[in-house]
C-alpha positions, 0 to 999 in steps of 0.5 A: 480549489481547497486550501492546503490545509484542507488537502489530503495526501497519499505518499506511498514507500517503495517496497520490492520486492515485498517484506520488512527488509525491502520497505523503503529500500530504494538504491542509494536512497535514504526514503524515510528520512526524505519522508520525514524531510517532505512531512516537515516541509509540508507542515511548514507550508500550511498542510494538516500533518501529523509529524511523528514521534519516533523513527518511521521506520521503527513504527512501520516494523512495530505496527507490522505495517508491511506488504507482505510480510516475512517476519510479521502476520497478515493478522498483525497487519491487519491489527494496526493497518487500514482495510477494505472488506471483502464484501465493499471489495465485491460491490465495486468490482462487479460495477466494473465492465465485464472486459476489467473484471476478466482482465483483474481476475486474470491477474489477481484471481478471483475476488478478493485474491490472496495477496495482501489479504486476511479474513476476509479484508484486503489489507492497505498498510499504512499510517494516517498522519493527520491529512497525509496517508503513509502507505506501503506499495501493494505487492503483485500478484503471484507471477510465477516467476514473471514480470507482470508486464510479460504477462499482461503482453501474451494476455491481450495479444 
């Protein structure tokens, strides 16, 4: 049992559909300033955070870190965010059972896809904030025009 401060956190932000205009975008919710309200609150409580300078969503679009970007570059994501590369990506996917690989190869394409991804990395947008680690909501893959629930439904009837 680790104390707090030697705890690390994930908190991901709601971002759908993907792009800059929706990254926190939840119906009558403000989540960065309820981010901001947690990350203080956990400070006070013990846990090894890295409170801010500045407003979070101001240095989300100045570090293009987004899921998928309409105003901002995969590469400019990639520049300012954290990444997996292809290669590591590959490694653990072909330890998965033959059964996961078809069924994420199905949904995703094959390794390593082509959303959310630039030169060869995946990209896991987000900011590191002391222990806690500040990410955006991956984005789907292509669905052409259908809910990944749909889908995944006609796939393994």
């Amino acid at each position: 049992n680790k104390p707090d401060r030697k705890k690390r956190v994930a908190l991901i932000i709601y971002s759908y559909p993907p792009g800059e205009g929706h990254l926190g975008g939840a119906s009558y919710l403000d989540v960065f300033k309820s981010i901001e309200c947690l990350l203080e609150r956990m400070k006070r409580e013990g846990f090894a955070v890295d409170l801010p300078e500045g407003k979070l969503p101001d240095i989300f679009e100045s570090l293009s870190i987004v899921n998928s970007g309409q105003w901002s570059s995969a590469e400019d994501t990639l520049k300012s965010s954290f990444s997996l590369s292809a290669e590591a990506y590959r490694d653990y996917f072909h330890s998965l059972p033959m059964k996961m690989q078809d069924d994420v190869t199905f949904a995703w394409g094959p390794v390593p896809g082509t959303v959310m991804t630039s030169k060869e990395k995946i990209l896991i947008p987000g900011i590191e904030l002391g222990n806690v680690f500040l990410g955006v909501q991956p984005a789907r893959p292509p669905l052409r025009g259908q809910d990944l629930s749909s889908q995944k439904e006609r796939r393994w009837e």
